[in-house]
C-alpha positions as YAML, in Angstrom:
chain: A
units: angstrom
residues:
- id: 1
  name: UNK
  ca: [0.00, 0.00, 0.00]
- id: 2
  name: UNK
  ca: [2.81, 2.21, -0.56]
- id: 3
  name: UNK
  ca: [4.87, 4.00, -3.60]
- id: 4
  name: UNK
  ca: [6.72, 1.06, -4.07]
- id: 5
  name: UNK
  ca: [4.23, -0.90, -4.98]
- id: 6
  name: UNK
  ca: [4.34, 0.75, -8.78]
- id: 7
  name: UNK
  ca: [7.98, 0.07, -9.11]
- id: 8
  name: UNK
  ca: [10.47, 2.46, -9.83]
- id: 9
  name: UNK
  ca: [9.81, 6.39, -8.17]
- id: 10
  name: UNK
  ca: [8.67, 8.16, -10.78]
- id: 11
  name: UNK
  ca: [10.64, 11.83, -11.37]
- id: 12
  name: UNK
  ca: [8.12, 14.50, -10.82]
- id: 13
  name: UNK
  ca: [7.97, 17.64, -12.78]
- id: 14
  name: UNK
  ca: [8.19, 20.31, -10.13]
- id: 15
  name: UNK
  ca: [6.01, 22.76, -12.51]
- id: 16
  name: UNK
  ca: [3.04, 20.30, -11.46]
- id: 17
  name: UNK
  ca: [3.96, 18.74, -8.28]
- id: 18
  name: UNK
  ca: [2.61, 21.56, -6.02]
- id: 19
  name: UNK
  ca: [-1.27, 21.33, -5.42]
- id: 20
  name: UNK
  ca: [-3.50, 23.50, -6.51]
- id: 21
  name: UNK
  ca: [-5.87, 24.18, -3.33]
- id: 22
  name: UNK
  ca: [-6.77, 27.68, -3.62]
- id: 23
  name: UNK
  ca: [-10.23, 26.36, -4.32]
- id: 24
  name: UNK
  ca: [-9.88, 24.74, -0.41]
- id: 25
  name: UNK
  ca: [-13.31, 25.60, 1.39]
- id: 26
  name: UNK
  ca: [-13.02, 26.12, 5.24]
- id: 27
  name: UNK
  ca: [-16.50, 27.02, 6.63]
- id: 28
  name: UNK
  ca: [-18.61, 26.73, 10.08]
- id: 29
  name: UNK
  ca: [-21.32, 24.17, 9.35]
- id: 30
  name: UNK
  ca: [-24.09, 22.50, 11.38]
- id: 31
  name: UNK
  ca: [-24.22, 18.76, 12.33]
- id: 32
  name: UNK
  ca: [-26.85, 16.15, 11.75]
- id: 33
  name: UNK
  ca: [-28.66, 17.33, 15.35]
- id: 34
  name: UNK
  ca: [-29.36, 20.77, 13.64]
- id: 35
  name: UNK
  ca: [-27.17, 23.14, 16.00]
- id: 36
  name: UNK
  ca: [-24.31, 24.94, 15.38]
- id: 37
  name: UNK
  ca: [-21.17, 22.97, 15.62]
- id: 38
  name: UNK
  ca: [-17.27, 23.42, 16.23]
- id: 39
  name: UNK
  ca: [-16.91, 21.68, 12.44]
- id: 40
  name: UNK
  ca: [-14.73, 23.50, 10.10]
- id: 41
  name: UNK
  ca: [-14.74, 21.60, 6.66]
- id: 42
  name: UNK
  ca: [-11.99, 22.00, 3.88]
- id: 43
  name: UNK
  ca: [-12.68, 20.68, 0.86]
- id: 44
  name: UNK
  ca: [-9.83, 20.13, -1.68]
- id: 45
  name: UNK
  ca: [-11.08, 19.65, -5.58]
- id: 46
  name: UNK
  ca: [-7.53, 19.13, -7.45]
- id: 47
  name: UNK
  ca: [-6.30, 15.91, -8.15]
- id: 48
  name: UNK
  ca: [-2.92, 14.76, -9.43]
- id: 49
  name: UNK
  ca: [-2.19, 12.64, -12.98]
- id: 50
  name: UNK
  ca: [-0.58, 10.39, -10.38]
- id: 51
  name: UNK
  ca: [-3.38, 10.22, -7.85]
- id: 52
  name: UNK
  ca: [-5.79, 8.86, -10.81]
- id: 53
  name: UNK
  ca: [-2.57, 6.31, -11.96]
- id: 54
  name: UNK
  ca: [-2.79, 5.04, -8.67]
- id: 55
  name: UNK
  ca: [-6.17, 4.47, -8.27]
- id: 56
  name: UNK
  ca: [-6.43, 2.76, -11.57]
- id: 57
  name: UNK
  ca: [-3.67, 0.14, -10.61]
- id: 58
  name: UNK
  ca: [-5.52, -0.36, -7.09]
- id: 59
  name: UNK
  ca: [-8.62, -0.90, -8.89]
- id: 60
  name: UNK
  ca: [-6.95, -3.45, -10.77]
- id: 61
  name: UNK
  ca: [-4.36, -5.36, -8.40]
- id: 62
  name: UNK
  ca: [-5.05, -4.60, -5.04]
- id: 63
  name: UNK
  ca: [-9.01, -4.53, -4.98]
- id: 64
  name: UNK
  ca: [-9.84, -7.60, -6.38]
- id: 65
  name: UNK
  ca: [-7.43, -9.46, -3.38]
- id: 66
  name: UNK
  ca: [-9.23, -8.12, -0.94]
- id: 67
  name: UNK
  ca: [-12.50, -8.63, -1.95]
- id: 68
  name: UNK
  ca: [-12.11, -12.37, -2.99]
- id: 69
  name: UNK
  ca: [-14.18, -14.61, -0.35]
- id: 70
  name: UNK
  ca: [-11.37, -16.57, 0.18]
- id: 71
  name: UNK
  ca: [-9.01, -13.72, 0.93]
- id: 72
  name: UNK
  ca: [-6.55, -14.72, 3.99]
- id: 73
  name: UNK
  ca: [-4.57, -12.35, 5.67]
- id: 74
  name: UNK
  ca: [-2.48, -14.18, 7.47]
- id: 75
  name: UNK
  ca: [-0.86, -15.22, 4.14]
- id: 76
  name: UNK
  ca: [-1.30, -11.55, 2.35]
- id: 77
  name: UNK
  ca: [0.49, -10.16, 5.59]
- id: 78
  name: UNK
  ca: [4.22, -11.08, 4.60]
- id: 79
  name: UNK
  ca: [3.53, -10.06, 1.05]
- id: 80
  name: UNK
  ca: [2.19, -6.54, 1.78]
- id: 81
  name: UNK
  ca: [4.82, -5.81, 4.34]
- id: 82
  name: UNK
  ca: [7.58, -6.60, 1.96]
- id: 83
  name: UNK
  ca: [5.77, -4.42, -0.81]
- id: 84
  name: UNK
  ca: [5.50, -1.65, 1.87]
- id: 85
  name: UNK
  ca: [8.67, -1.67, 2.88]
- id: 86
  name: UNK
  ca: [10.42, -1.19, -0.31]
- id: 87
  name: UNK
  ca: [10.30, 2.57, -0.08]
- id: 88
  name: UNK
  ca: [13.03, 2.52, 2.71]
- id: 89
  name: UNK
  ca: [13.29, 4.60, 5.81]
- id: 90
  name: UNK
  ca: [13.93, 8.44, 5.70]
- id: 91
  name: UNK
  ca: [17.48, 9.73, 5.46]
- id: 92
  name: UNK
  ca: [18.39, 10.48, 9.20]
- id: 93
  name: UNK
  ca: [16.00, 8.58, 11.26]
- id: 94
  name: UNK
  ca: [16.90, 5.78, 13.46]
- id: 95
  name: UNK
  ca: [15.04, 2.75, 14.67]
- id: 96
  name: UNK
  ca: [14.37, 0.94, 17.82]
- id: 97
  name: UNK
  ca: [12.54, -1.66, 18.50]
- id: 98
  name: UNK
  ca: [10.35, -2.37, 21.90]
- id: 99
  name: UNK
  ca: [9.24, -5.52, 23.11]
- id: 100
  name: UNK
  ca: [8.10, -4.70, 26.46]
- id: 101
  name: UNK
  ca: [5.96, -3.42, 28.46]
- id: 102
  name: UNK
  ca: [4.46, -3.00, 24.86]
- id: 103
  name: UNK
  ca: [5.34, -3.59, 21.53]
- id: 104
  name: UNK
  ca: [6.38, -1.56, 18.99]
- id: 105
  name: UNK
  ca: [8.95, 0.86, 17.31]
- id: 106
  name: UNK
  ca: [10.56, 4.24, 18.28]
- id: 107
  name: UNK
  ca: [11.41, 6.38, 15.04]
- id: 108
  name: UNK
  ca: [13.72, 9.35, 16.01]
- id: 109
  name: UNK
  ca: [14.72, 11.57, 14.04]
- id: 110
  name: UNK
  ca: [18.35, 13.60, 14.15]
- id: 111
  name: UNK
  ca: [16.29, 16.64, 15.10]
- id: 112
  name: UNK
  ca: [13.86, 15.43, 17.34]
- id: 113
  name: UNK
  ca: [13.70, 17.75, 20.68]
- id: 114
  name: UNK
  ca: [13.19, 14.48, 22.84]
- id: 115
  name: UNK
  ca: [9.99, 15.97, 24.45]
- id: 116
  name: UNK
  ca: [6.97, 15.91, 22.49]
- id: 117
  name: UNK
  ca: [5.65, 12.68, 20.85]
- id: 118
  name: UNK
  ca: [3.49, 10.78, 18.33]
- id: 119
  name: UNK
  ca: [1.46, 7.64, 18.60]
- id: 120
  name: UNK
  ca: [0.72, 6.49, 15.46]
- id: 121
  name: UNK
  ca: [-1.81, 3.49, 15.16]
- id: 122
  name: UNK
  ca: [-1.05, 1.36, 11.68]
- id: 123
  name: UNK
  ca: [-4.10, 0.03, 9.37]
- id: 124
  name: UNK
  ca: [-4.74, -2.88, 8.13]
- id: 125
  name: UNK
  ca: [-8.68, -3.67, 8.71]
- id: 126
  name: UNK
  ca: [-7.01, -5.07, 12.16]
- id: 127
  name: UNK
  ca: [-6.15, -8.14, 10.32]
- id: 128
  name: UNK
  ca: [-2.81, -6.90, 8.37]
- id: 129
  name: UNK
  ca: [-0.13, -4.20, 8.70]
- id: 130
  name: UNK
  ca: [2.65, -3.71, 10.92]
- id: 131
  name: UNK
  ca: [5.10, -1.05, 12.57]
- id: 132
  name: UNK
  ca: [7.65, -2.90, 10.10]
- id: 133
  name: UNK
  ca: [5.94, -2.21, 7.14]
- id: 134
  name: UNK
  ca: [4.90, 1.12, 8.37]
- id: 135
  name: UNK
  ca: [8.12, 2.59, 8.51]
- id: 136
  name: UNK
  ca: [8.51, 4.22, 5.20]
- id: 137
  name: UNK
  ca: [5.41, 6.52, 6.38]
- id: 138
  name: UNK
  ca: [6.31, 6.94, 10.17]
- id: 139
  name: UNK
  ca: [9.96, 7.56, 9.39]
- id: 140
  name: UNK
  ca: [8.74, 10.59, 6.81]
- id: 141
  name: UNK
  ca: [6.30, 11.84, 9.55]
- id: 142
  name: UNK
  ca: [9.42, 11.65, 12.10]
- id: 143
  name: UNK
  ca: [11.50, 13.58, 10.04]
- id: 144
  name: UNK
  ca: [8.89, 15.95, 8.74]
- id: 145
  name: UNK
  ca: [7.48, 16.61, 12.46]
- id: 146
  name: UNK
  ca: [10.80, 16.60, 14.15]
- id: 147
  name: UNK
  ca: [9.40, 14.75, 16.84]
- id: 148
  name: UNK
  ca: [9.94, 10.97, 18.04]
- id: 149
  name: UNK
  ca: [7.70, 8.75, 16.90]
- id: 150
  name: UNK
  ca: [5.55, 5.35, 18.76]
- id: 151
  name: UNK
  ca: [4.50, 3.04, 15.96]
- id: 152
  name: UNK
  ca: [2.14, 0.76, 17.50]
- id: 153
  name: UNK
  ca: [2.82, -3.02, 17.39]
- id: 154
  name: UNK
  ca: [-0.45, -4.33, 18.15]
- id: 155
  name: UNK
  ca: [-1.89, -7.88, 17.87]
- id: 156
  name: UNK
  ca: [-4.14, -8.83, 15.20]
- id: 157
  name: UNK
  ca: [-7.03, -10.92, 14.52]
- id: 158
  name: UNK
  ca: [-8.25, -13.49, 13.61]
- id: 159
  name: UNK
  ca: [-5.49, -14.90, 16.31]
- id: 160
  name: UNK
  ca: [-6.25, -11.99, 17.94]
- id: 161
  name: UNK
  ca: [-10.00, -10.45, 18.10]
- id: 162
  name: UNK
  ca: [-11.74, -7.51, 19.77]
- id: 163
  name: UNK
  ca: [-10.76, -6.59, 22.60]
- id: 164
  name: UNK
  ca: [-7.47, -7.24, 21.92]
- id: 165
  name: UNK
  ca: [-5.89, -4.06, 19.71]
- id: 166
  name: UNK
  ca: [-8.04, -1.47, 21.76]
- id: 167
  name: UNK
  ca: [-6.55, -3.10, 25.33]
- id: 168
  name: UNK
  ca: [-3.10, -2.74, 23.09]
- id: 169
  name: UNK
  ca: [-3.13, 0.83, 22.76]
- id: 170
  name: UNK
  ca: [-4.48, 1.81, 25.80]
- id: 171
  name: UNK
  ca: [-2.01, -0.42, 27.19]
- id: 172
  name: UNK
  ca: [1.22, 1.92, 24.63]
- id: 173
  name: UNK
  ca: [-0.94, 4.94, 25.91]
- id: 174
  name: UNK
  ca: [-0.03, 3.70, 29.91]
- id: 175
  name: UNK
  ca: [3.90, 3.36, 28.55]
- id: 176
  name: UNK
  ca: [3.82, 6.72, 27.15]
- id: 177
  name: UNK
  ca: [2.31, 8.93, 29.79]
- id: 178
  name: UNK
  ca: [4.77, 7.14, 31.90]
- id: 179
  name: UNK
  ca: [7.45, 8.55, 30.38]
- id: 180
  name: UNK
  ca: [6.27, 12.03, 28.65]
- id: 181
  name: UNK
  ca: [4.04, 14.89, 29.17]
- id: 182
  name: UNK
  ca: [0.33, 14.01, 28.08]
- id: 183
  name: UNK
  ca: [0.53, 17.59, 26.77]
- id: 184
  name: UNK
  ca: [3.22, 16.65, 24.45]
- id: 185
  name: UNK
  ca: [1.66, 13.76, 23.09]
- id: 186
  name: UNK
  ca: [-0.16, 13.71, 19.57]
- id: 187
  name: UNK
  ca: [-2.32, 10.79, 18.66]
- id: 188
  name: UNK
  ca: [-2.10, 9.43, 15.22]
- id: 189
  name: UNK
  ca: [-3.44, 6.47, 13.15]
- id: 190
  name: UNK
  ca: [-4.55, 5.08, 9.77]
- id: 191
  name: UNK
  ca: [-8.25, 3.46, 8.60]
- id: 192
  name: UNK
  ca: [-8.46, 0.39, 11.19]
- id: 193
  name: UNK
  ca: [-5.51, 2.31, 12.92]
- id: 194
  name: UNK
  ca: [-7.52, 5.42, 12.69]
- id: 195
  name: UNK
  ca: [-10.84, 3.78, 14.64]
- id: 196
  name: UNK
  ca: [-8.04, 2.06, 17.20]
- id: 197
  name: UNK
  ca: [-6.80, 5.89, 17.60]
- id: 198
  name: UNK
  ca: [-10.40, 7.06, 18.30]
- id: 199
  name: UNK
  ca: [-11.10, 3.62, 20.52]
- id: 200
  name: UNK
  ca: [-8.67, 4.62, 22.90]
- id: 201
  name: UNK
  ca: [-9.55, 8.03, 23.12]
- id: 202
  name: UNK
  ca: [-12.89, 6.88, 24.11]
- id: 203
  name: UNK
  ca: [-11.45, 4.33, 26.44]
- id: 204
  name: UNK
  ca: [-9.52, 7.59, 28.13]
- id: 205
  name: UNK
  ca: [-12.88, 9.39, 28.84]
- id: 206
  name: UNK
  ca: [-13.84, 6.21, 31.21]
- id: 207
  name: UNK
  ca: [-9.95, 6.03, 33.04]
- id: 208
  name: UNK
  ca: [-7.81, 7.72, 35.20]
- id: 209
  name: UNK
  ca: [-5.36, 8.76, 32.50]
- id: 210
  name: UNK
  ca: [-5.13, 11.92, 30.97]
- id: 211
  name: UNK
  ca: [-5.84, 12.58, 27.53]
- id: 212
  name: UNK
  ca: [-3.56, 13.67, 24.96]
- id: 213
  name: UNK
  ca: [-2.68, 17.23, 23.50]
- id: 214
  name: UNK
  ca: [-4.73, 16.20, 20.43]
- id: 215
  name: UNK
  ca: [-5.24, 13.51, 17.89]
- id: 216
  name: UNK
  ca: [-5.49, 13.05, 13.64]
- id: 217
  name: UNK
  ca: [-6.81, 10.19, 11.57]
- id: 218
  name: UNK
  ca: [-7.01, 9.14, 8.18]
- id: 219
  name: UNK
  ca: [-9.51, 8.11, 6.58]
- id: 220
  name: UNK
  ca: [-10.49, 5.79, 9.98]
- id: 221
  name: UNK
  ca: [-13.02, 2.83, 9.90]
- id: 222
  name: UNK
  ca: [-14.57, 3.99, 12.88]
- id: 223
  name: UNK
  ca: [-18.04, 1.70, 12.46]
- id: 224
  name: UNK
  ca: [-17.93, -1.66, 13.23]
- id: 225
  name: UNK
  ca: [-21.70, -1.83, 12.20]
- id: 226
  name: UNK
  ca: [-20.77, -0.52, 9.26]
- id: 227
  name: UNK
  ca: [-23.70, 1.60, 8.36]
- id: 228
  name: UNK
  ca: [-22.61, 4.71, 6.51]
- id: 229
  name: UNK
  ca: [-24.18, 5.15, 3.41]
- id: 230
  name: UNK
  ca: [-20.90, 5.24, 1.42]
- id: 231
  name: UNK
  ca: [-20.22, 2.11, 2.00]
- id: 232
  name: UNK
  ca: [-22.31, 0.66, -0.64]
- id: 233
  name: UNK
  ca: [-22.97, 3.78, -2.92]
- id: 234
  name: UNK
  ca: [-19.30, 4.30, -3.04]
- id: 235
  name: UNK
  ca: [-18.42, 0.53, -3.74]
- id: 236
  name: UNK
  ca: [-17.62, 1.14, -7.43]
- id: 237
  name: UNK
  ca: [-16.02, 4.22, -7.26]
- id: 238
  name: UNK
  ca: [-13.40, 3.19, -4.27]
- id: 239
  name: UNK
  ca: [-10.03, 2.34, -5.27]
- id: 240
  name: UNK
  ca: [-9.53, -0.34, -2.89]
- id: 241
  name: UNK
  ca: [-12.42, -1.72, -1.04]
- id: 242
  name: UNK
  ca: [-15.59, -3.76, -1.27]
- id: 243
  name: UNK
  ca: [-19.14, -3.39, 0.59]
- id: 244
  name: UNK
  ca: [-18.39, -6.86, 1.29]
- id: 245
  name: UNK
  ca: [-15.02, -6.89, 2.04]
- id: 246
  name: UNK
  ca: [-15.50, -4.23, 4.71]
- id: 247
  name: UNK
  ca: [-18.28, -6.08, 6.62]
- id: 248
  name: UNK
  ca: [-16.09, -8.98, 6.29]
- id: 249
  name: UNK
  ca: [-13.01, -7.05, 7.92]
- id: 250
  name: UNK
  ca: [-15.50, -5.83, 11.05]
- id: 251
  name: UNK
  ca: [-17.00, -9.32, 11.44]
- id: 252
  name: UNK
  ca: [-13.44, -11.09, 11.68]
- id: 253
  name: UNK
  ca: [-12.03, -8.95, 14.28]
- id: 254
  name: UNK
  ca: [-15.42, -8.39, 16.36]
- id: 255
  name: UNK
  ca: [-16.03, -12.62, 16.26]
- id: 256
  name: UNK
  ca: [-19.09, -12.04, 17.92]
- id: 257
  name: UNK
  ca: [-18.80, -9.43, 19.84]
- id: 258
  name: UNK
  ca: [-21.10, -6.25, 19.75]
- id: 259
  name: UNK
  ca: [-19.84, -3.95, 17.07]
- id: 260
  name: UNK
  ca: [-21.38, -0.57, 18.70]
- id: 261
  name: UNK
  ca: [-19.13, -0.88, 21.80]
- id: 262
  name: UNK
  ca: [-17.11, 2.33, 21.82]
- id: 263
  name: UNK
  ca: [-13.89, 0.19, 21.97]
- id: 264
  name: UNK
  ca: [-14.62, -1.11, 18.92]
- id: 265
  name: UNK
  ca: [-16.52, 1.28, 16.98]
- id: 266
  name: UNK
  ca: [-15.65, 4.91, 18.56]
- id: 267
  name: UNK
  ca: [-18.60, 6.21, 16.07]
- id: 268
  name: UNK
  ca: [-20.90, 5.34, 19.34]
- id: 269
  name: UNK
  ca: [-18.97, 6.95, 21.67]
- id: 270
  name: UNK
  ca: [-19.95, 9.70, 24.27]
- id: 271
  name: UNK
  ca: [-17.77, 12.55, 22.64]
- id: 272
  name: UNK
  ca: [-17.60, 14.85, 25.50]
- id: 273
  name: UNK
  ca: [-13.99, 15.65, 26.63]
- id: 274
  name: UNK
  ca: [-12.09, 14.19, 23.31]
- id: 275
  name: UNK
  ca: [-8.80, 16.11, 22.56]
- id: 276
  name: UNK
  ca: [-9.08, 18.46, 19.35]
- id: 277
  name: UNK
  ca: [-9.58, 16.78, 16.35]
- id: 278
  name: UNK
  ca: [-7.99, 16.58, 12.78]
- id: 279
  name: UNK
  ca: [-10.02, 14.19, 9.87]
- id: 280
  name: UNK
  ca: [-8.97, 13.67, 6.36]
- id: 281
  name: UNK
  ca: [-11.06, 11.56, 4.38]
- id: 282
  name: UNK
  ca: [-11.46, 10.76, 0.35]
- id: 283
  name: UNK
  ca: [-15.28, 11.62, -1.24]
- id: 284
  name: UNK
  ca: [-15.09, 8.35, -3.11]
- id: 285
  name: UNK
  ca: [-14.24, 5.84, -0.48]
- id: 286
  name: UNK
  ca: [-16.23, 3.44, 1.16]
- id: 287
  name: UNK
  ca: [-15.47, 4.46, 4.54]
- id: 288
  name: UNK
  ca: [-16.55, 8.18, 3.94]
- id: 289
  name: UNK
  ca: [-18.89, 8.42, 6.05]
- id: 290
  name: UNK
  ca: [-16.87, 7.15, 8.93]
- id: 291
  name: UNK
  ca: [-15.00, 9.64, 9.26]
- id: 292
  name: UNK
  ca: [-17.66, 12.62, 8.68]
- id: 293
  name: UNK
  ca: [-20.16, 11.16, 10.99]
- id: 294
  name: UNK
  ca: [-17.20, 11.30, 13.51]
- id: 295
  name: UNK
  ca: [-16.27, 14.71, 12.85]
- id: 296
  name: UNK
  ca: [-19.82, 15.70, 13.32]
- id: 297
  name: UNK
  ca: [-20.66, 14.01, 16.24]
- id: 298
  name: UNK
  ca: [-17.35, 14.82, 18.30]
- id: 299
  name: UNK
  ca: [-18.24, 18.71, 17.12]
- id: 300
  name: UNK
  ca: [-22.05, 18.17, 18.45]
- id: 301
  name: UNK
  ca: [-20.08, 17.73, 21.58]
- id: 302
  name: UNK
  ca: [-18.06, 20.63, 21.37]
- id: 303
  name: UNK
  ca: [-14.39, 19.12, 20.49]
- id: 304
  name: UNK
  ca: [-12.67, 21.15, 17.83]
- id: 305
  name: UNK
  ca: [-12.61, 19.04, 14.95]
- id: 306
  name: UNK
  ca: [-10.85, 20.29, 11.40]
- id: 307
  name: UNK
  ca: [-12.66, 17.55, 8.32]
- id: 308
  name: UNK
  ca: [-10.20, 16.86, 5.34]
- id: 309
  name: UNK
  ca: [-12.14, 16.41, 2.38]
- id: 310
  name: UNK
  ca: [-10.50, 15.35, -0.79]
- id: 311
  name: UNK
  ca: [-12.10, 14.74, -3.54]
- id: 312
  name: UNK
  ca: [-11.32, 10.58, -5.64]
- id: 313
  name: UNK
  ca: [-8.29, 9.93, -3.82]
- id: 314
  name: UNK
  ca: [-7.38, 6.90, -2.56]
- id: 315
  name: UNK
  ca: [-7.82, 5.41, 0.58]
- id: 316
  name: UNK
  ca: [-5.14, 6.34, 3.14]
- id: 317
  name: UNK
  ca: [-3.67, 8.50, -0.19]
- id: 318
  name: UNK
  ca: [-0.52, 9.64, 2.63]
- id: 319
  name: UNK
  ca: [0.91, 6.70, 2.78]
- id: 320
  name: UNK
  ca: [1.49, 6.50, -1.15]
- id: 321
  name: UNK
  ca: [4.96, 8.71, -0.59]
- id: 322
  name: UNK
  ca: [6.89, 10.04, -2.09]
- id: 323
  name: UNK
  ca: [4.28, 9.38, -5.85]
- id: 324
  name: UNK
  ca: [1.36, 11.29, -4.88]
- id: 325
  name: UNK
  ca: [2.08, 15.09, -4.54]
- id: 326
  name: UNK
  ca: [-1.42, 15.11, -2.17]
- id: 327
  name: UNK
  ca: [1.10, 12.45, 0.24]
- id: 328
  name: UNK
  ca: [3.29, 15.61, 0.25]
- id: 329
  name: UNK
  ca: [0.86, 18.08, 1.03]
- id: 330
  name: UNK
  ca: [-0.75, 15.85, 4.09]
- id: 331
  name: UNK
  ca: [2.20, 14.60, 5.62]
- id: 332
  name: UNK
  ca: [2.91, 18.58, 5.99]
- id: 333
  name: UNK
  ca: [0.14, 19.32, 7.58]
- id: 334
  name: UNK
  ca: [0.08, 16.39, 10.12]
- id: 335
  name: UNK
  ca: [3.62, 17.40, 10.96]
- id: 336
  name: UNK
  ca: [2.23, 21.02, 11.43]
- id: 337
  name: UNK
  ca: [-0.64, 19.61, 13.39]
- id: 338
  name: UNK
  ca: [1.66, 17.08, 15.26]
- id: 339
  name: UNK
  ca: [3.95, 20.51, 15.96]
- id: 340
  name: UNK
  ca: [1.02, 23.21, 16.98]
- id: 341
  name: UNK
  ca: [-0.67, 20.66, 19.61]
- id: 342
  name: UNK
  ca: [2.19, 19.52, 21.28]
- id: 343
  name: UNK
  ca: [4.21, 22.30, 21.91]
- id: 344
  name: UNK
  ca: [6.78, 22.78, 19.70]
- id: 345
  name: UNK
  ca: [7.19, 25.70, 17.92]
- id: 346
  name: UNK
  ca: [6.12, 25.40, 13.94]
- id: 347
  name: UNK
  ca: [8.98, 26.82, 11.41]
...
């Protein structure tokens, strides 16, 4: 799910590698209870010749494996994290690895301040994906944020089902706050990774622990239920996922279990106290309406929430760096966002 996927970097034409996004809308708006909300929306219209390239070779190779009924993702899980990985790590960031009290992997980069933080949460429909394969992306984000960043290691189903990733990360949030300023701490994470972000900021209104300085997700599958709309009327326009293939995805990890516990499906959580929030989402996903029911619901509760909209890219489009010129532009503003909320002073 990354650039290397297509092979060979391609050699971008600066003339045409900077968005476009004058045309960016940023306006108050009202939520599905009718009052006025703490929603501001931005909606970006341009789209790259490499952002429809991509999404016409997911269409082609990566969709149909996931939506075959015999899909198993314990053997697609050493393929994809190969494929991933390919990109290599950015130039001055180092590695650790953690094995206990959690796993995971600390990505540091040469100017990192050593105070403020990230948690980022991998995706991977909590069946695939790892802080391995992940480290093209969190590496970039390291460097790009100066800050150290926690890339989650956190088990996966079906060996692993619900409760298990959301008692993960509230278990890497305990390890954390144990060792840095709440304050300083930034909350990150991708589609499932994005939900297991919001799960454990839901988990945090019911605990002792204090929240974090704020939190960002992309594109996150944050209904278990799956019951937004987009699901199904975005199936064919998606560049990655199935109707089917999503419910499948919920009903593996869940094994049972009710899908409108907050843990599991933050869409149906009590909102009320959540850090500030940052959303980007793609108009043509499946998962769509995931991530704007979330943004309106946490702003019906009065939590600052900024929606990304942009328009037919695909899902999780960051993680396709260095190709797609809208990666660029969205790893900048996480870093930005990553910067402003926990303290550090944005250059």
């Amino acid at each position: 799910m990354s650039a290397a996927i297509f092979g060979e970097e391609p050699v971008l034409n600066e003339q045409h590698d900077t968005l476009a996004i004058a045309d960016a809308l940023t306006c108050s708006t009202h939520s599905e209870f009718g009052f006025e909300t703490m929603l501001t929306r931005h909606h970006i219209r341009k789209r790259s010749i490499a952002s429809r390239l991509c999404s016409w070779y997911l269409k082609r190779r990566f969709k149909p494996i996931l939506a075959n009924e015999s899909f198993d993702p314990i053997r697609f899980r050493k393929a994809i994290d190969q494929q991933m990985a390919r990109s290599g790590v950015a130039s001055g960031v180092s590695i650790d690895t953690v094995d206990s009290p959690v796993k995971g992997q600390w990505l540091t980069p040469k100017n990192a301040d050593g105070h403020g933080c990230i948690l980022y949460c991998h995706g991977g429909g909590y069946l695939f994906g790892s802080a391995e394969a992940y480290q093209s992306f969190t590496s970039r984000l390291a460097a790009a944020s100066g800050m150290r960043v926690f890339s989650l290691e956190y088990r996966l189903a079906p060996e692993h089902r619900y409760p298990a990733a959301a008692e993960d990360v509230l278990q890497a949030w305990q390890y954390l706050v144990n060792n840095h300023d709440p304050e300083r701490i930034v909350v990150m994470g991708d589609s499932a990774g994005g939900g297991l972000a919001l799960s454990l900021l839901s988990q945090l209104t019911k605990s002792t622990l204090p929240m974090p300085a704020a939190a960002l997700v992309l594109s996150p599958y944050a209904d278990l239920l799956v019951t937004g709309s987009s699901v199904d009327a975005n199936e064919r326009h998606c560049a990655m996922f199935t109707a089917a293939g999503i419910r499948r995805a919920a009903a593996g990890y869940l094994d049972g279990a009710d899908g409108a516990e907050p843990a599991a499906s933050p869409m149906y959580a009590d909102f009320k106290g959540f850090p500030p929030l940052q959303i980007y989402i793609s108009s043509s996903e499946v998962l769509r309406d995931d991530g704007m029911r979330v943004a309106e619901r946490a702003a019906a509760a009065d939590v600052p929430v900024s929606l990304h909209i942009w328009d037919n890219q695909p899902h999780v489009w960051p993680l396709f760096l260095p190709w797609l010129p809208e990666a660029r532009q969205t790893l900048k503003e996480m870093a930005q966002f990553a910067r402003q909320h926990a303290g550090r002073v944005v250059t």
